[in-house]
N, C-alpha and C positions, 0 to 999 in steps of 0.2 A: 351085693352087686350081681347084673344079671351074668348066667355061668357058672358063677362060683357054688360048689356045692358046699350044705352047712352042715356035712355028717360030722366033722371034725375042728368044732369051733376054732383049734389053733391050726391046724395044716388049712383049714379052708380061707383061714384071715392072710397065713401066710402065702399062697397060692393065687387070692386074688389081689395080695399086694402086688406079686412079682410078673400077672397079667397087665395090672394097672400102669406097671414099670415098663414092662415088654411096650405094648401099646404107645406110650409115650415115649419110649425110644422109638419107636416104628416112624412116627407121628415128626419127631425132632429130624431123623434120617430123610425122609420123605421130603421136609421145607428145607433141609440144607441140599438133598439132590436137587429138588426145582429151582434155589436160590443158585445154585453151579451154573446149573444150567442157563438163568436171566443173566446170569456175569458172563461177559466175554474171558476166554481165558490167558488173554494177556493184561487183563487187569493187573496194575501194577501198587498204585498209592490211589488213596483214597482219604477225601477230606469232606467236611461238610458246613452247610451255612451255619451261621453263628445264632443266637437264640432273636435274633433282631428278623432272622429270615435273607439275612446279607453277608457279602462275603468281597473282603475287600484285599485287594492286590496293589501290591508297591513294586516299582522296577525301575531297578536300579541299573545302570547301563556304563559301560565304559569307564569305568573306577580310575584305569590306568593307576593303579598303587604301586611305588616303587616303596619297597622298607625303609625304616631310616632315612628316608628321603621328607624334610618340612614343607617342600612342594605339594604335597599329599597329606597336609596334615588339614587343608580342607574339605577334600572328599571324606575324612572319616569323621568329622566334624557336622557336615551335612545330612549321612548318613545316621549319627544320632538322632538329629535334628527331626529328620522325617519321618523315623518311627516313632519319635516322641507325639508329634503333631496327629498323624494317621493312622497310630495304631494297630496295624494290619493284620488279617487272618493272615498273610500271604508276600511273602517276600522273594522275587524273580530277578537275579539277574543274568543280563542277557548277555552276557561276555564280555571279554578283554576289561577282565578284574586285575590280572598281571602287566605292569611295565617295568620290571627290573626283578634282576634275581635278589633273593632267590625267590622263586616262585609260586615256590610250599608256603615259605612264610607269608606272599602276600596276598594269598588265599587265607589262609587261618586268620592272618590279623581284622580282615574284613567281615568275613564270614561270619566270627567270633563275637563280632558285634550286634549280628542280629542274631547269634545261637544262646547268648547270654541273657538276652533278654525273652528267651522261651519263644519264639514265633518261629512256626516255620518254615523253609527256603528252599528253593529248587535254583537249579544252573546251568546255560546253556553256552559253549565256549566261543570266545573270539578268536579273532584271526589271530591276534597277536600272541595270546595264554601258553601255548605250546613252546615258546620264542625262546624263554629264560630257565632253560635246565631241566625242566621235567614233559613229560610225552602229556596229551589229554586223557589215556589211559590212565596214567602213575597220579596226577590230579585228579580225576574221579572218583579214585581209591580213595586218595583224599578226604575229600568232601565230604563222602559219605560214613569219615566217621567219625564228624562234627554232628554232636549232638541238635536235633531238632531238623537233621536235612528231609529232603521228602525226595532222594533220590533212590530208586531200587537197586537192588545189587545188580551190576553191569553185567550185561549177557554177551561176554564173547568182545568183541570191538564193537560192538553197537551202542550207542551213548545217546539215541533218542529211547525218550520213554510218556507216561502219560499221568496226568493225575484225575481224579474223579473228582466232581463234587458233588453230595448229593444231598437231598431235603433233608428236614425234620421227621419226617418219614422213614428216610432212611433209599427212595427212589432215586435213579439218575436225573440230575440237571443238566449239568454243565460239563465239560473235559476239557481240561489244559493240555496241550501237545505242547511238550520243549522235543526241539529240533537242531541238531548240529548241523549250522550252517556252514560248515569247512574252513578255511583259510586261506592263506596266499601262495599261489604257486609260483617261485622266485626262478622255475625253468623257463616256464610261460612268461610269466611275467602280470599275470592275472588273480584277479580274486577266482576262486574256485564255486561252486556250485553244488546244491543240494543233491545229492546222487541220486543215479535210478531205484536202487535196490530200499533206499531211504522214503523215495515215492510209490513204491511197491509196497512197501512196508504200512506207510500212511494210508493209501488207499483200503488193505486191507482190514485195517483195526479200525476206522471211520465207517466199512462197511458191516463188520463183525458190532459195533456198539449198536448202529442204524437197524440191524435184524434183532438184537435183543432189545430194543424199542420200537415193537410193534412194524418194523420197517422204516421209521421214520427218524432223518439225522437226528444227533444229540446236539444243539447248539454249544457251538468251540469257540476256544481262544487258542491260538499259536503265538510261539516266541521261541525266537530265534535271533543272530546279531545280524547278519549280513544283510539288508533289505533283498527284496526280489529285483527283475527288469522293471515286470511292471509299475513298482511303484515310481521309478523316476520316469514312466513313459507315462504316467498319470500326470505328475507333477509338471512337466510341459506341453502337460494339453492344458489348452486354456480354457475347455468346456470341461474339465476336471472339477470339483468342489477341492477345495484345500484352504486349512484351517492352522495358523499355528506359522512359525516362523520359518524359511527356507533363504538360507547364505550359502550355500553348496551343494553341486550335484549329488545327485542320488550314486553313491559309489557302489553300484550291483553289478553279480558277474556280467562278461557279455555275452556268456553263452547262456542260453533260456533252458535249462533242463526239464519244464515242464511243472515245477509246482505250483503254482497260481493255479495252471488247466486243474491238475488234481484236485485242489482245494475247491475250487468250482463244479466241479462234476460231482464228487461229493454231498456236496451243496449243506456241509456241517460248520465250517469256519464262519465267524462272524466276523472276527477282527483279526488281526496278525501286529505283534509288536514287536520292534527291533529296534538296534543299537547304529554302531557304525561310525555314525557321520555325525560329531560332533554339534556340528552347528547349525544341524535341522533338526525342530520339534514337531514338526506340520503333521496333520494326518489328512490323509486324502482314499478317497474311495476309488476303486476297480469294479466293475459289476455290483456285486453284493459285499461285497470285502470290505472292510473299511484296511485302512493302510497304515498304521502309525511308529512314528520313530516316539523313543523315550528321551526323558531329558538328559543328558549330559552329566554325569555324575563327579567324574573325576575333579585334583585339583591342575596345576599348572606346571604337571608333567608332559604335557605334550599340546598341541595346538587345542585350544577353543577361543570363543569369543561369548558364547553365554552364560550366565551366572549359572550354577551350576544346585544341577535339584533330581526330580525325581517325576517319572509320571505314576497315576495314580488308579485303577481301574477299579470301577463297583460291579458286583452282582449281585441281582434282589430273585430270590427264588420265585419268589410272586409275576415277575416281568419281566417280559423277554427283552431281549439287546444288554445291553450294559452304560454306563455312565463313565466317563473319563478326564480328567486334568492333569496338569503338571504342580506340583508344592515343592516352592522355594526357598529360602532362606525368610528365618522368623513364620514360617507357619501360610507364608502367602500362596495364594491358590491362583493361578491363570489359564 
């Protein structure tokens, strides 16, 4: 090899091994500094498309699961049901999995049903979760050590995080944002609101992924329980598009904190999915935004009026936007 000298067949073989070696660590250092440096450094979970080049998401919403309770013994029924049918890279739900203590257990009893079958789940809390004996903190902990979660170890009280998706390659697609939409302030008397420090937060890791791709957003999805203002102010405009079933207002704080602007300015979100409101599945568009509640998952522990299912969300690495339904009971799709 060139360099090596051949006065000493064995020190010169050994010598240009350990150049050969040197070199190829140099080489290895070198792609994993530039590779550091192309990842944001709040990169947190990272997932990728399946060999089809797609990458499918189930969201599960509103479980309301009380233990021991046979009222409930249709949502975990359903819940089978739809991972049987859709099989998913990707299992989201979007809060208020808790409606009776204890709380721990009816998080694991749920949980445990998509952790067992190997797929796996991310969490984002509802209002109600915190309700029944344990803090969204002490639940987190939780979660995250149910096998198969895709939650990062929690930094401090902060319980937004991100996930990646990325080709066959191995390049950035797509990024999941789960977002803690807060809960119910019983001072006030109001649903609470996605905080500043929360949109400060988004803004910067939406601008941090948008510079380590060439400057240009990474097309997103968010999920979160509480809806936004704007989607119930879309929902009664009547030049709105809206798609999907609406029996009840849009129950969003009434103070506007500002994330819709953010996610718009941005200009990285595609879609935003939430829970909430029972007995609306609609999805309706804001600017570029599409708006959509999931289906109703729970059984007849607390009010609904819709059969109770699951929405369903597609991503194809090849094409941009995404594809979306609800699957309901026996496998139907609307």
């Amino acid at each position: 090899m060139a360099g090596c000298k051949k006065d000493d067949p064995i020190v010169s073989e050994i010598k240009c091994d350990t150049d050969v070696f040197l070199l190829t660590m140099k080489q290895i250092l070198s792609a994993l500094i530039a590779l550091t440096l192309a990842i944001p450094a709040f990169s947190q979970t990272r997932m990728s498309f399946n060999r089809k080049g797609e990458f499918k998401i189930v969201q599960f919403t509103d479980v309301h699961y009380i233990p021991d309770d046979p009222r409930s013994d249709i949502a975990l029924e359903r819940i089978r049901e739809v991972l049987k049918v859709e099989k998913p890279d990707l299992v989201v739900f979007t809060g208020d999995v808790a409606c009776g203590k204890p709380a721990d257990k009816a998080m694991e009893t749920v949980m445990r049903l998509v952790s067992e079958r190997k797929i796996p789940f991310a969490f984002t809390f509802g209002n109600h979760d915190k309700e029944f004996g344990f803090s969204n903190e002490e639940l987190y902990d939780l979660i995250h050590t149910i096998p198969y979660n895709m939650l990062p170890p929690r930094d401090g009280g902060c319980i937004d995080f991100e996930i990646e998706l990325t080709g066959r390659d191995g390049h950035l697609v797509n990024v999941l944002y789960m977002i803690d939409s807060q809960s119910y302030d019983w001072e006030i008397k109001q649903y609470e609101w996605i905080l500043p420090e929360q949109i400060e937060r988004f803004r910067k890791v939406s601008a941090d992924y948008a510079a380590a791709n060439d400057g240009k957003p990474v097309p997103s999805l968010a999920f979160f329980h509480i809806p936004l203002p704007e989607m119930g102010q879309a929902a009664e405009n009547q030049r709105a598009p809206l798609w999907g079933t609406r029996m009840e207002r849009c129950c969003s704080p009434d103070y506007n904190s500002g994330m819709y602007t953010a996610m718009s300015e941005c200009g990285n979100i595609m879609a935003i999915f939430n829970g909430h409101d029972h007995d609306n599945d609609y999805v309706t568009k804001v600017g570029d935004i599409y708006m959509c509640y999931g289906r109703y998952t729970g059984g007849d522990t607390t009010y609904n009026h819709l059969s109770n299912g699951a929405r369903v969300i597609l991503l194809r690495e090849d094409r941009p936007g995404f594809e979306t339904w609800i699957t309901l009971k026996g496998g139907q799709r609307i």
